[in-house]
TORPA-4810 file (N, C-alpha, C, O; in nm, 3 decimals):
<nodes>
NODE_1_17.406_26.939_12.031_17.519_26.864_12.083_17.601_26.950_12.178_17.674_26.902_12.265_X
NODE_2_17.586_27.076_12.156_17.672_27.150_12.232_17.826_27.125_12.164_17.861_27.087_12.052_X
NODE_3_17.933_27.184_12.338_18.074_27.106_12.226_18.135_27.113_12.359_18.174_27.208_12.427_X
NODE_4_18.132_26.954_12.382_18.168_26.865_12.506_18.272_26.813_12.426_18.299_26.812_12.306_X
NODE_5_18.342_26.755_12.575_18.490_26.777_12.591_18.521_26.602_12.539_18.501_26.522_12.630_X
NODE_6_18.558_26.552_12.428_18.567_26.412_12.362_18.663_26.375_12.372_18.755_26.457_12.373_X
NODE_7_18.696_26.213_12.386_18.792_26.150_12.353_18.786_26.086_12.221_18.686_26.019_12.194_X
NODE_8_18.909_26.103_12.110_18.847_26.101_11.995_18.935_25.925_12.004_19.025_25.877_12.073_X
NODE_9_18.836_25.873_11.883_18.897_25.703_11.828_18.868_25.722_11.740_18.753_25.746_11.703_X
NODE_10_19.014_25.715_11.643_18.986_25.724_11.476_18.988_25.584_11.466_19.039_25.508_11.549_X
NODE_11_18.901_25.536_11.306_18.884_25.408_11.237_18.931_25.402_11.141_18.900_25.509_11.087_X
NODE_12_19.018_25.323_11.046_19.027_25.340_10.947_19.074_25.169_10.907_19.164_25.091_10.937_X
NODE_13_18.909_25.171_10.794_18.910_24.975_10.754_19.014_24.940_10.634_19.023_24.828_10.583_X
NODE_14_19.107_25.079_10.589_19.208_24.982_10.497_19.377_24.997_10.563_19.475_24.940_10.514_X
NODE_15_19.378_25.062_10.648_19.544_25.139_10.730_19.559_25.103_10.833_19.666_25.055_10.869_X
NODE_16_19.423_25.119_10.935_19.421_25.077_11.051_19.469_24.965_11.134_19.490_24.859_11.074_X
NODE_17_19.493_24.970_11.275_19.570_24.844_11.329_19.480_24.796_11.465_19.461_24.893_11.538_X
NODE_18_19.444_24.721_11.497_19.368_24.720_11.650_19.436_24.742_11.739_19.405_24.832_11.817_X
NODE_19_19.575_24.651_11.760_19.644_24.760_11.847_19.724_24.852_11.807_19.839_24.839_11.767_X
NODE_20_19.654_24.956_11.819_19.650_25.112_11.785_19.599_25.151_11.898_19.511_25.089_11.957_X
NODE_21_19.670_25.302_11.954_19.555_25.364_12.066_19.465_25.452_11.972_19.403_25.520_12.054_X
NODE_22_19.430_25.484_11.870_19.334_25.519_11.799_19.304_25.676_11.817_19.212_25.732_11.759_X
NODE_23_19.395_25.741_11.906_19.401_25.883_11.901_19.399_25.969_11.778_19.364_26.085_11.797_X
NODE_24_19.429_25.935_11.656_19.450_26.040_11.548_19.437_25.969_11.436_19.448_25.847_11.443_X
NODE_25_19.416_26.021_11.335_19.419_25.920_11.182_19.555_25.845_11.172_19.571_25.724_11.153_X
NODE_26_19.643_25.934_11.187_19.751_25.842_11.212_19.794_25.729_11.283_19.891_25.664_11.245_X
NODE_27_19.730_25.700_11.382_19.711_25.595_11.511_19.593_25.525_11.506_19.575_25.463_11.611_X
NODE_28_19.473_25.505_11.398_19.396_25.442_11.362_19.359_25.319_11.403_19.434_25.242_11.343_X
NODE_29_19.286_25.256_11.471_19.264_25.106_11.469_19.164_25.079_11.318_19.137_25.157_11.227_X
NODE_30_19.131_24.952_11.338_19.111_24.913_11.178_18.952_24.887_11.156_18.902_24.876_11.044_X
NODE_31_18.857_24.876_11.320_18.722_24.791_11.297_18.683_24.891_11.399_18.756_24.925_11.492_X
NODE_32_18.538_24.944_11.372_18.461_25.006_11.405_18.428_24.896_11.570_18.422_24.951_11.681_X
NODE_33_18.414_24.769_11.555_18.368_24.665_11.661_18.472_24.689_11.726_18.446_24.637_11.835_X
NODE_34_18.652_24.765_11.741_18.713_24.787_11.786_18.717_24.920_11.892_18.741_24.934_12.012_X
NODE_35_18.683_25.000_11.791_18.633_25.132_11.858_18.511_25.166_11.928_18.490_25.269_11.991_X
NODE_36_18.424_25.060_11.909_18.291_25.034_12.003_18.284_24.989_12.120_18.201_25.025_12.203_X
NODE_37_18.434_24.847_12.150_18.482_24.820_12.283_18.531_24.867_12.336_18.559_24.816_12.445_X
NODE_38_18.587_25.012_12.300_18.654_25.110_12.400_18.577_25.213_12.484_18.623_25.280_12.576_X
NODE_39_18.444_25.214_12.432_18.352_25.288_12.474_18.305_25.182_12.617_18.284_25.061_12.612_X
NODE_40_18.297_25.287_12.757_18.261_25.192_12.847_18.142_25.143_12.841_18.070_25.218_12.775_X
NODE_41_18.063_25.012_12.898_17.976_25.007_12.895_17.866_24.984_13.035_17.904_24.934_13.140_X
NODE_42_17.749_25.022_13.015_17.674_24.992_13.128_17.720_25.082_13.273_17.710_25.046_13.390_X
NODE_43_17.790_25.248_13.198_17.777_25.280_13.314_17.752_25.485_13.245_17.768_25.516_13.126_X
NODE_44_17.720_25.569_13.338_17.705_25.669_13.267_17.828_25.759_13.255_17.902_25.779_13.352_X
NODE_45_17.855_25.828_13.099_17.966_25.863_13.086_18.004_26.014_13.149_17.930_26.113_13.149_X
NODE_46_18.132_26.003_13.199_18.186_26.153_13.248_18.280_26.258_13.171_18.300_26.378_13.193_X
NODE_47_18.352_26.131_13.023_18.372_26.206_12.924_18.343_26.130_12.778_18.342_26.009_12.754_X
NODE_48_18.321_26.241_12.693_18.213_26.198_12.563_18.346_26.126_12.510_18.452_26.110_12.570_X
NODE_49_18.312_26.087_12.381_18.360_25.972_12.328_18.313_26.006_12.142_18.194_26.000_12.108_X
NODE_50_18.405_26.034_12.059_18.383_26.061_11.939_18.459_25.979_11.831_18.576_26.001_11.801_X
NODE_51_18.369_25.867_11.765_18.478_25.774_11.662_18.461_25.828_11.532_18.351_25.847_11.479_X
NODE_52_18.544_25.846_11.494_18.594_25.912_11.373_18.635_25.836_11.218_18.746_25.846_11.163_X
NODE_53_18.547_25.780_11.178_18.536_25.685_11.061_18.587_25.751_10.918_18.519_25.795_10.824_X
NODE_54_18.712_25.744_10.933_18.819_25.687_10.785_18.703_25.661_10.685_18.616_25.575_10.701_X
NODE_55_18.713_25.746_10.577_18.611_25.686_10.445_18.650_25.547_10.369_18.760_25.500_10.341_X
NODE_56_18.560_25.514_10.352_18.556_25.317_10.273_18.437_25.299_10.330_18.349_25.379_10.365_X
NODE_57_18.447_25.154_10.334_18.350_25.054_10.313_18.378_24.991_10.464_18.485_24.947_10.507_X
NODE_58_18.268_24.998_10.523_18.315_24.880_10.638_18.244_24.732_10.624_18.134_24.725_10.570_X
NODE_59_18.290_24.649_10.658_18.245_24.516_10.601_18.177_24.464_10.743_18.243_24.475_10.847_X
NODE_60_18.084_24.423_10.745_18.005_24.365_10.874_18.116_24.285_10.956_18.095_24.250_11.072_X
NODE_61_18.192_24.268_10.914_18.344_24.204_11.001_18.367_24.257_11.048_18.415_24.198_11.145_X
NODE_62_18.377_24.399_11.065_18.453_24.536_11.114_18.346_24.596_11.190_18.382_24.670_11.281_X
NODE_63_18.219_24.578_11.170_18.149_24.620_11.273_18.048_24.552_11.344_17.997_24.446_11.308_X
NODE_64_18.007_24.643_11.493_17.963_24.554_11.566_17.836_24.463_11.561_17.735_24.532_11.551_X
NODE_65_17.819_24.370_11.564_17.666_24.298_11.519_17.551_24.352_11.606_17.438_24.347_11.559_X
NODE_66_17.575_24.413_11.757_17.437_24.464_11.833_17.566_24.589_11.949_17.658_24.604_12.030_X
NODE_67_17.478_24.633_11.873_17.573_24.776_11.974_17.443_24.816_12.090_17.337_24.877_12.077_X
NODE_68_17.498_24.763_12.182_17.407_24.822_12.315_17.500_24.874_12.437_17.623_24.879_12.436_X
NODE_69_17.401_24.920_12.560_17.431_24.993_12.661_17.547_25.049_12.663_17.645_25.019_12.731_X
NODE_70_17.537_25.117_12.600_17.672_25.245_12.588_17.561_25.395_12.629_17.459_25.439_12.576_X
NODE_71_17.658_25.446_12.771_17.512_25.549_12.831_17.605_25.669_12.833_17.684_25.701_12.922_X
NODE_72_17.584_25.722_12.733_17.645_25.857_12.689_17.542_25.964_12.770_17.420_25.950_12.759_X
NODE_73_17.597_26.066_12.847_17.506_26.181_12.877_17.525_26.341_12.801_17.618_26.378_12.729_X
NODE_74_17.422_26.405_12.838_17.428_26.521_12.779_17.543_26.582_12.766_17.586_26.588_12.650_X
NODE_75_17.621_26.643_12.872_17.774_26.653_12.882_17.886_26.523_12.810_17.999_26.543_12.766_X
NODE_76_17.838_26.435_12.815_17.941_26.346_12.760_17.865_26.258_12.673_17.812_26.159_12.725_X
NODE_77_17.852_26.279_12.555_17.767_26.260_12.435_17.840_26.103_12.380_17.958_26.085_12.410_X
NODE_78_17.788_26.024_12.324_17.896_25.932_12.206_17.829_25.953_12.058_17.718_25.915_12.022_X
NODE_79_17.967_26.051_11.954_17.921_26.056_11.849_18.044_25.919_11.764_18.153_25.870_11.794_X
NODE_80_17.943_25.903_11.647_17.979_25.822_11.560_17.975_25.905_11.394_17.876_25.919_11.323_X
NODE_81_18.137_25.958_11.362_18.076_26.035_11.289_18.174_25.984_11.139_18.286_25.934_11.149_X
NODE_82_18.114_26.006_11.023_18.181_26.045_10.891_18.304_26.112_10.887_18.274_26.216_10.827_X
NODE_83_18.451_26.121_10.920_18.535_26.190_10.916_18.572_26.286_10.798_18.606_26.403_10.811_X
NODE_84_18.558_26.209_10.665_18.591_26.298_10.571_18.454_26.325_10.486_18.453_26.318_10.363_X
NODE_85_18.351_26.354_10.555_18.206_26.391_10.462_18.100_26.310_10.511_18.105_26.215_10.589_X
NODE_86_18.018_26.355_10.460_17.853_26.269_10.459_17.880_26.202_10.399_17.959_26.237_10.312_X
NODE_87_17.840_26.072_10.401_17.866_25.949_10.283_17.975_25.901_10.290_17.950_25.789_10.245_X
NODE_88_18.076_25.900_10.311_18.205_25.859_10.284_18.263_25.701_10.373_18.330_25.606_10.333_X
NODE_89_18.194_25.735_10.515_18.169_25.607_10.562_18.039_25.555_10.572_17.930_25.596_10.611_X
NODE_90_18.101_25.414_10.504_17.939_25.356_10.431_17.908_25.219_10.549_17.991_25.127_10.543_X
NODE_91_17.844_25.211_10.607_17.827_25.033_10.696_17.694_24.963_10.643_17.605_24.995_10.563_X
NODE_92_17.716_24.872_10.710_17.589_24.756_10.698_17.484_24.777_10.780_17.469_24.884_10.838_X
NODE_93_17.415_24.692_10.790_17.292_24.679_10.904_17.346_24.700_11.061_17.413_24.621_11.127_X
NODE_94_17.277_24.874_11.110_17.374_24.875_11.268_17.177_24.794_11.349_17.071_24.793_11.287_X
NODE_95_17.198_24.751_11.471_17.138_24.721_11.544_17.125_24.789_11.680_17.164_24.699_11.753_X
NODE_96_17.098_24.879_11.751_17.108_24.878_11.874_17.034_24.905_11.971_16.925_24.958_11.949_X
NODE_97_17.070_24.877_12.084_17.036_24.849_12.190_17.031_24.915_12.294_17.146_24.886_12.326_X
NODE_98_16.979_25.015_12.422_16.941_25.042_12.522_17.098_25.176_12.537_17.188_25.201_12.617_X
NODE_99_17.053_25.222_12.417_17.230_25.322_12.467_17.171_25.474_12.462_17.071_25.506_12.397_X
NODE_100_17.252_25.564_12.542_17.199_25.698_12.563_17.289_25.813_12.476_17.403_25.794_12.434_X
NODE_101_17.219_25.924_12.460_17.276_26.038_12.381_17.413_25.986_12.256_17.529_26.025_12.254_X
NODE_102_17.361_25.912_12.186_17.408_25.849_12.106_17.394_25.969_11.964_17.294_26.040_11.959_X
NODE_103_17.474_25.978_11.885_17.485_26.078_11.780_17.550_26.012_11.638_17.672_25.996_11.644_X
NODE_104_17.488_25.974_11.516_17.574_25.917_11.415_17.493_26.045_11.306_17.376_26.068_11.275_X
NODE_105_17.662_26.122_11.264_17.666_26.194_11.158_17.734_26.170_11.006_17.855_26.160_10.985_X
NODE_106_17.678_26.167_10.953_17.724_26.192_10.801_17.742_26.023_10.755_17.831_25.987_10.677_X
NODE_107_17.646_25.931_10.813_17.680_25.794_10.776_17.585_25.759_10.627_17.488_25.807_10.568_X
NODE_108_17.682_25.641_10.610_17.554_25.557_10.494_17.551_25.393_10.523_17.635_25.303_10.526_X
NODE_109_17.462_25.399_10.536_17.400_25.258_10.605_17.316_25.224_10.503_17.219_25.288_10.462_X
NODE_110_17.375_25.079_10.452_17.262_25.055_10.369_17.256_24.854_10.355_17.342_24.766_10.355_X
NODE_111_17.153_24.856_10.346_17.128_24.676_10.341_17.048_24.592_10.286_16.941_24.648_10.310_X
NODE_112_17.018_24.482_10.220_16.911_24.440_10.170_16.837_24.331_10.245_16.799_24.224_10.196_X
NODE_113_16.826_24.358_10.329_16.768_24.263_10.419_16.709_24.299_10.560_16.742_24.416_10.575_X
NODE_114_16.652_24.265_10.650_16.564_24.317_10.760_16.575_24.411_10.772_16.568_24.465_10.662_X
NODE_115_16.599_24.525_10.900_16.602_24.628_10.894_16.733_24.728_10.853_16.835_24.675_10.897_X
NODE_116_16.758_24.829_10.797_16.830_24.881_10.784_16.953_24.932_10.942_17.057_24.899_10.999_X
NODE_117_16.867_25.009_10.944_16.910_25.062_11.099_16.805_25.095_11.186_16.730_25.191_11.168_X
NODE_118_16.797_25.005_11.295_16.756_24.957_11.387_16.768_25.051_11.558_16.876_25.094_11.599_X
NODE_119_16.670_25.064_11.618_16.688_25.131_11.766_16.620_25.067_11.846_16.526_25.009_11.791_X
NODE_120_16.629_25.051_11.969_16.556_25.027_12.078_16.572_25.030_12.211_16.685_25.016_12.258_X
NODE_121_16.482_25.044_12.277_16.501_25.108_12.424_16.635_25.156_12.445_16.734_25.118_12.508_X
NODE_122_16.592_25.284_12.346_16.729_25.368_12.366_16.693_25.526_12.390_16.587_25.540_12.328_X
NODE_123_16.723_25.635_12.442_16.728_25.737_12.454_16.808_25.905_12.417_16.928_25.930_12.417_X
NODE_124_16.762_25.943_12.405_16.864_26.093_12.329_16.921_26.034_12.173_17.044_26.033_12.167_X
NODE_125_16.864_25.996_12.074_16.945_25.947_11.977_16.944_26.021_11.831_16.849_26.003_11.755_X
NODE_126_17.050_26.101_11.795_17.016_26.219_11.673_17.127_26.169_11.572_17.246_26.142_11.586_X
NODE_127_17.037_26.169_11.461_17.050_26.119_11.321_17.035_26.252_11.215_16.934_26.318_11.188_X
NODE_128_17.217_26.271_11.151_17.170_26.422_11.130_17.277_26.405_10.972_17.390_26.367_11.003_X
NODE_129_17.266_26.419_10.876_17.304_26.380_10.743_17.344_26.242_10.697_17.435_26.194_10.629_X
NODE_130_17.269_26.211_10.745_17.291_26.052_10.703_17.229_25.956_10.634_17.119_25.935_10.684_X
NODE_131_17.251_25.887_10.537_17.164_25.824_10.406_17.155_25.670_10.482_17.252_25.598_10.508_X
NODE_132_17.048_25.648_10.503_16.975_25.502_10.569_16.872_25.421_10.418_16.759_25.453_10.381_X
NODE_133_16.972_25.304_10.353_16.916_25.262_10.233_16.892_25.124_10.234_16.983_25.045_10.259_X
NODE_134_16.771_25.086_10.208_16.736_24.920_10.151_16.763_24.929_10.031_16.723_25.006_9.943_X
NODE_135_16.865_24.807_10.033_16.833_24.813_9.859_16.796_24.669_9.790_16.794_24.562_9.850_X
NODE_136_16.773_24.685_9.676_16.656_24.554_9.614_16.580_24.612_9.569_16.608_24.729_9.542_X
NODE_137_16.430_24.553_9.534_16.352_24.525_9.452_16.188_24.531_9.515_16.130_24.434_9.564_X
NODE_138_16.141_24.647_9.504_16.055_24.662_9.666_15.909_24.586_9.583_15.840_24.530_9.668_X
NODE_139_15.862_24.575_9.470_15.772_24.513_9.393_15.763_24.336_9.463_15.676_24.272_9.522_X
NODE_140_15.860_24.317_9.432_15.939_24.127_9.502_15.954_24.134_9.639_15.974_24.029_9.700_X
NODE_141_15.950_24.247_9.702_15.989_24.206_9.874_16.142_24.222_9.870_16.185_24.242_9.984_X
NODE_142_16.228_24.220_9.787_16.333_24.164_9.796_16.432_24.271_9.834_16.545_24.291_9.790_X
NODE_143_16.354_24.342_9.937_16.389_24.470_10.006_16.396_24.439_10.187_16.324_24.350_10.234_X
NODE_144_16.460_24.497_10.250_16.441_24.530_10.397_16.272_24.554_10.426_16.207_24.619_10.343_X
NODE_145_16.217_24.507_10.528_16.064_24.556_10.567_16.103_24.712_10.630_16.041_24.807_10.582_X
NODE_146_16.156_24.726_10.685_16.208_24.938_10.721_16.287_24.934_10.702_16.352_24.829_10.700_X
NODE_147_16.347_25.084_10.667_16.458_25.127_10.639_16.530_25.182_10.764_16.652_25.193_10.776_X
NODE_148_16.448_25.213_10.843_16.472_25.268_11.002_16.346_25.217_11.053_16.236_25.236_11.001_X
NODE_149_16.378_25.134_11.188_16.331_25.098_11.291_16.329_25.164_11.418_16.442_25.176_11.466_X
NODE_150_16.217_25.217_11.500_16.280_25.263_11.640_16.145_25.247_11.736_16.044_25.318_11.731_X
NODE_151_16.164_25.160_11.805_16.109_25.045_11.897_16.128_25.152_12.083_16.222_25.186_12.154_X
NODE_152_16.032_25.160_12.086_15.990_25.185_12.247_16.161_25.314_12.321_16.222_25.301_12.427_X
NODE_153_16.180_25.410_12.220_16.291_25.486_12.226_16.203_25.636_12.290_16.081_25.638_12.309_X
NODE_154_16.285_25.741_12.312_16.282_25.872_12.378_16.347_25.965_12.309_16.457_25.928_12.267_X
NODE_155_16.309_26.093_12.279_16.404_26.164_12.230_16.468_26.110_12.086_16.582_26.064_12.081_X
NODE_156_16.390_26.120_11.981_16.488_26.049_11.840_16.465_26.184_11.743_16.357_26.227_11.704_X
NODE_157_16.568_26.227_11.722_16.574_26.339_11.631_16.665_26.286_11.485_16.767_26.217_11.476_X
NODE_158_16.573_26.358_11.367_16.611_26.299_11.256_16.652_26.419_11.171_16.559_26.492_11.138_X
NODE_159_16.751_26.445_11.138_16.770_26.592_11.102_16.833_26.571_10.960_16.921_26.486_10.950_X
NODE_160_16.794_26.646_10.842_16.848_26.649_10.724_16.907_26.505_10.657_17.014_26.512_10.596_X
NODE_161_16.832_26.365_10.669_16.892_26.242_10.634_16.790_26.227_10.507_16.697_26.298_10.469_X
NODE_162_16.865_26.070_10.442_16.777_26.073_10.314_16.719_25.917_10.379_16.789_25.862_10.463_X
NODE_163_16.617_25.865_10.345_16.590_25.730_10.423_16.511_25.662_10.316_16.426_25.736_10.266_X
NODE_164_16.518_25.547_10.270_16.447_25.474_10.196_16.460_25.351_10.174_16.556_25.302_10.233_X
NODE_165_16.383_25.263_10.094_16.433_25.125_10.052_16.318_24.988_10.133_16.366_24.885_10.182_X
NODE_166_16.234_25.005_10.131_16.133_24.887_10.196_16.090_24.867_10.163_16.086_24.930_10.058_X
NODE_167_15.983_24.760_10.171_15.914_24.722_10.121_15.746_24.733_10.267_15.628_24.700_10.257_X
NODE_168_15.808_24.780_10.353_15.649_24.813_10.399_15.713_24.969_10.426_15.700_25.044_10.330_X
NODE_169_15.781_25.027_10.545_15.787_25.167_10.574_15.890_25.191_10.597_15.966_25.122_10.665_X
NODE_170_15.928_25.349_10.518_16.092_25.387_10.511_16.090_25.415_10.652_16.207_25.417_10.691_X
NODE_171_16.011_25.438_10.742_16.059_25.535_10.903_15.930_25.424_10.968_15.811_25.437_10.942_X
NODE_172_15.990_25.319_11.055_15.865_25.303_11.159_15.866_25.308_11.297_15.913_25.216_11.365_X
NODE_173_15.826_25.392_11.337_15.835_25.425_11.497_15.726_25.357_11.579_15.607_25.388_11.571_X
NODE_174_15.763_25.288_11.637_15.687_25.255_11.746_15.681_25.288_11.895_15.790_25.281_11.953_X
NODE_175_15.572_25.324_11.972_15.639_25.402_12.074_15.711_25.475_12.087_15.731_25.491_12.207_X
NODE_176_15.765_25.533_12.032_15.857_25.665_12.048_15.803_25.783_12.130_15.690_25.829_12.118_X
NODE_177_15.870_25.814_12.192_15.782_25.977_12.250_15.924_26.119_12.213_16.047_26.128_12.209_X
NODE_178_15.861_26.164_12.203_15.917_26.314_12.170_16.058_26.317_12.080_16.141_26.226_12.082_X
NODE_179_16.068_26.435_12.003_16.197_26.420_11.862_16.143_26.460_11.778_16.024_26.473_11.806_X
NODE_180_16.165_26.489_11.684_16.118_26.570_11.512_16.216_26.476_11.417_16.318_26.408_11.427_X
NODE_181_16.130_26.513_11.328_16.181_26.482_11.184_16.154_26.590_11.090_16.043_26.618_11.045_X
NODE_182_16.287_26.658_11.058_16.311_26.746_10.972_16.399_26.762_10.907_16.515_26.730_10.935_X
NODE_183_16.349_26.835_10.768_16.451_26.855_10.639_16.496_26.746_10.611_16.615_26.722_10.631_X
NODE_184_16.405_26.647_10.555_16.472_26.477_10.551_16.414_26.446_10.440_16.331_26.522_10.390_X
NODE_185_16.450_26.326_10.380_16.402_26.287_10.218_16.365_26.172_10.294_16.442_26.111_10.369_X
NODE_186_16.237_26.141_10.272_16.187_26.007_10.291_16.117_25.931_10.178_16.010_25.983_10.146_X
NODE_187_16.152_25.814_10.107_16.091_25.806_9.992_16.095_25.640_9.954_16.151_25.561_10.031_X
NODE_188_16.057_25.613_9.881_16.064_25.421_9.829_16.074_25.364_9.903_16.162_25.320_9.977_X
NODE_189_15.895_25.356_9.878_15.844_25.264_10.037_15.751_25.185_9.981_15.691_25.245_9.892_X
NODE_190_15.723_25.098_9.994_15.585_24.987_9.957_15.472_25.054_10.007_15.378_25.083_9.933_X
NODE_191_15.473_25.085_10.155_15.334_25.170_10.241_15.372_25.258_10.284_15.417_25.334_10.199_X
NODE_192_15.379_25.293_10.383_15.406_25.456_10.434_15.499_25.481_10.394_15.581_25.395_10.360_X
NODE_193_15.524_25.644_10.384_15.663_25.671_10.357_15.715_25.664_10.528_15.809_25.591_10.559_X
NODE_194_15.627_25.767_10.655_15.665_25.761_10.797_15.541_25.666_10.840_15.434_25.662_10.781_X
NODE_195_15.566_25.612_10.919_15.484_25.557_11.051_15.516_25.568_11.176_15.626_25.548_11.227_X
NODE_196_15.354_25.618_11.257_15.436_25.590_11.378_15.266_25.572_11.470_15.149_25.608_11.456_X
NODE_197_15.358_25.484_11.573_15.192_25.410_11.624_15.294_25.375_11.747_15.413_25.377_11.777_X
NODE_198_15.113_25.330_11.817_15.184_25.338_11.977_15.192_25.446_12.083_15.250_25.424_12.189_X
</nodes>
């Protein structure tokens, strides 16, 4: 990541206010889908952009249903991070879409239904203590089919996360070209624990 020069947006889903300028915990807006529209979109960034997620629960109300074209560059990164720990901010099913040097640390994402967390035609995207969970009943189906999805992406680095919960594959990559997966728990899977094809 280096250590590029951020504009920070704190979240916080029980204090928070939307209109808030979201500069500090203290100045908090309240929905992650808040702090996602401040990020420009569809153009490449000249300064990074770091949201800072208040520990709780975010409720799929609070966040965004398809997070796309947000084009973060090397110098100006967009992280999405855990403020007070790994785990502490927990979300639902993220989706996204065609966005660059994208960074989510210390999250927990977890869902019982299609995919957990989701990528596509997206680029530079690093996943680095973060617990990605189906949960249910993987015998019944009554699990997510992946726990992580990543569809025709570049550059996907998976660093120290725990990933599980499907009922066909905890990691399925398709098309992907270049990225590692390391120091990661991959586990409770119906079929593969990784896949990757294409």
């Amino acid at each position: 990541i280096g250590a590029p020069t951020l504009t920070e947006i704190w979240v916080d889903p029980t204090l928070g206010t939307a209109a808030r300028a979201g500069a500090s915990r203290a100045d908090a807006v309240r929905s992650l889908s808040e702090a996602w529209r401040r990020v420009p979109v569809g153009v490449a960034l000249s300064q990074g952009v770091r949201i800072n997620l208040v520990a709780g629960t975010y409720p799929e109300s609070a966040v965004p249903n398809y997070w796309e074209h947000r084009l973060g560059t090397r110098a100006a990164p967009i992280i999405v991070r855990a403020a007070d720990g790994a785990g502490s901010a927990r979300l639902p099913t993220v989706n996204v879409f065609g966005c660059h040097h994208l960074v989510f640390e210390g999250l927990e994402i977890s869902a019982g239904g299609g995919d957990v967390l989701h990528f596509e035609a997206c680029r530079h995207v690093l996943l680095r203590n973060t617990t990605v969970r189906g949960t249910g009943t993987i015998a019944t189906y009554a699990v997510p089919q992946e726990a992580l999805k990543v569809n025709q992406c570049q550059y996907v680095y998976v660093e120290h996360c725990d990933i599980s919960g499907a009922w066909d594959n905890a990691i399925d990559f398709v098309a992907v070209q270049y990225g590692h997966v390391v120091g990661s728990r991959i586990h409770r899977s119906g079929d593969w624990a990784m896949y990757a094809k294409g």
